[in-house]
Backbone bond lengths (Angstrom), bond angles and torsions (degrees), N, CA, C in turn:
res aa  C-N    CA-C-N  psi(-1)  N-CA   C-N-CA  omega(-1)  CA-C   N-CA-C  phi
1 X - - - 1.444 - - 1.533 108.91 -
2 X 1.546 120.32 128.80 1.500 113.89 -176.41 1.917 85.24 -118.59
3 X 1.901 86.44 149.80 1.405 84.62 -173.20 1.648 94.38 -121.57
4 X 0.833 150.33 170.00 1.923 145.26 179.31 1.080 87.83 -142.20
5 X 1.572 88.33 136.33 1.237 116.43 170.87 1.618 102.98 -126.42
6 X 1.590 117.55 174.44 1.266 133.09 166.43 1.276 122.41 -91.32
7 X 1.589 122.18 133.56 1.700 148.84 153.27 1.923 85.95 0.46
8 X 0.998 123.83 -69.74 1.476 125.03 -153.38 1.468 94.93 -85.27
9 X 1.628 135.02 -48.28 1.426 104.14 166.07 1.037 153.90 -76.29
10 X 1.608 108.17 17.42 1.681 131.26 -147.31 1.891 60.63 -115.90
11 X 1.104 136.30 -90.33 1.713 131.41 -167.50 1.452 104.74 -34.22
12 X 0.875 134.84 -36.51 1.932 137.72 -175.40 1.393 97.65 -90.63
13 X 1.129 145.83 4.85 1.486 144.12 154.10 1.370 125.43 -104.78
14 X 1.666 109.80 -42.10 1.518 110.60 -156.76 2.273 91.05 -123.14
15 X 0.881 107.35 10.14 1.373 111.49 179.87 1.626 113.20 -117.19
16 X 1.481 100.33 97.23 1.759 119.84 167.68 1.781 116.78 -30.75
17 X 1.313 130.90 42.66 1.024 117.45 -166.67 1.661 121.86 -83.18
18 X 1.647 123.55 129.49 1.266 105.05 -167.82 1.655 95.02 -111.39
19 X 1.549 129.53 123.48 1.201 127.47 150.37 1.497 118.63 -75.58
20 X 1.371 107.98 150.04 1.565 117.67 165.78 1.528 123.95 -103.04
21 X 1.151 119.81 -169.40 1.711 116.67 -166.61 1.668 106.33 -88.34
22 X 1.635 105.15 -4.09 1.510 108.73 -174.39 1.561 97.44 -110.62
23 X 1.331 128.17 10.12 1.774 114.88 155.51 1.510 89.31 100.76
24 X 1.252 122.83 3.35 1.919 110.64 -177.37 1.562 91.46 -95.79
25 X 1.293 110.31 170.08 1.563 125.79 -168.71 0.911 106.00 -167.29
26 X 1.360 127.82 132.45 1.397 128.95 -178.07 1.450 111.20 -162.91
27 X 1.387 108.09 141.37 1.483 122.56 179.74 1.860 121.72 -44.58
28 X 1.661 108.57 127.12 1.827 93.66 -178.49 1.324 83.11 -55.58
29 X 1.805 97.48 171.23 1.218 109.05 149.43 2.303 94.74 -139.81
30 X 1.244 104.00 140.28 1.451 107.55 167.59 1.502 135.47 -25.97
31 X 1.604 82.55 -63.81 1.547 108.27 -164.36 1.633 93.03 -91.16
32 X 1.139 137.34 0.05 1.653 119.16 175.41 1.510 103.75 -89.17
33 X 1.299 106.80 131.18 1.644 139.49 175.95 1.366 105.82 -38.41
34 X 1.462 107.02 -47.26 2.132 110.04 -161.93 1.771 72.40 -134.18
35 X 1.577 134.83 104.92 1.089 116.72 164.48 1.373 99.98 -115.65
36 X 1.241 99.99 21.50 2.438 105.44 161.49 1.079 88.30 -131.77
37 X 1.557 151.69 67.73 1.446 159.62 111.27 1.448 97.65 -86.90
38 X 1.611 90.77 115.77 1.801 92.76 165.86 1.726 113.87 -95.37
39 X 0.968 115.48 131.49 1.315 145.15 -156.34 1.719 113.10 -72.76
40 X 1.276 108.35 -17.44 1.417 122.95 170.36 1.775 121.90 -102.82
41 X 1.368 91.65 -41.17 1.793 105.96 171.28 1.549 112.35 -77.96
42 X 1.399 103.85 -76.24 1.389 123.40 -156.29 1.408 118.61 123.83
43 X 1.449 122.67 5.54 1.561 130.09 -160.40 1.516 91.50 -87.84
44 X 1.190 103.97 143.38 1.508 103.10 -176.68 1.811 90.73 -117.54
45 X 1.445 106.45 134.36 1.249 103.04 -159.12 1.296 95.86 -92.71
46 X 1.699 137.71 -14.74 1.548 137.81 -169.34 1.421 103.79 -81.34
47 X 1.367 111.31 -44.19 1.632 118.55 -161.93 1.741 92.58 -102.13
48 X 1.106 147.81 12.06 1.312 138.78 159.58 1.940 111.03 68.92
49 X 1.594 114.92 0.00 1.643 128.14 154.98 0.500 133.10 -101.40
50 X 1.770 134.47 159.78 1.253 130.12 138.02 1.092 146.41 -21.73
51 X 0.937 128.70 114.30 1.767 115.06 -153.14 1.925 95.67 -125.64
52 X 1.465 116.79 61.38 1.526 125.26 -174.47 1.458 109.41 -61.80
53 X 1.159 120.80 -51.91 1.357 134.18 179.06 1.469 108.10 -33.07
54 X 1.702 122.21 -63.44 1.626 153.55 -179.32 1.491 89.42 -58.33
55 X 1.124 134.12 -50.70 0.964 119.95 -129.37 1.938 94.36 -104.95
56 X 1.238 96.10 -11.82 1.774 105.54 173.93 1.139 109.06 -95.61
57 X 1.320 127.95 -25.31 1.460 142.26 158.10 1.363 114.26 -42.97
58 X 1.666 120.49 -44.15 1.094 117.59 178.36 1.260 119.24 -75.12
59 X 1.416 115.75 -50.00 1.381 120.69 178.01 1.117 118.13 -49.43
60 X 1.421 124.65 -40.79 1.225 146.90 -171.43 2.019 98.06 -61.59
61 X 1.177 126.14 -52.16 0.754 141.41 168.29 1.896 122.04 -58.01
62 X 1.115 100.44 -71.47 1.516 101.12 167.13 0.956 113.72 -68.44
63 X 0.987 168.06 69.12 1.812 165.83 28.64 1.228 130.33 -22.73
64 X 1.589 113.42 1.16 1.166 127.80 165.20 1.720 114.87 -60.95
């Protein structure tokens, strides 16, 4: 039995997506260090804080 689905429900099934408490959402990824650090806040979605330190680390980093 083949069942079809749609482009957008194949992403709402098979796509790791983590939202935060500030409305950002973003794809897991494996290999990222803090991949429940949201990247706009700082909310770390595993440990339930702020995670400012990580989260200046990144910037600090991506602006390279």
């Amino acid at each position: 039995m083949k069942i079809l689905i749609t482009e957008k429900q194949s992403k709402n099934l098979f796509d790791k997506k983590i939202k935060c408490r500030c409305g950002h959402s973003w794809s897991e990824e494996n290999k990222d260090k803090h991949k429940y650090l949201c990247h706009i806040c700082g909310w770390d979605q595993k440990e339930e804080v702020y995670n400012n330190k990580e989260l200046f680390n990144f910037w600090k980093k991506y602006k390279k």
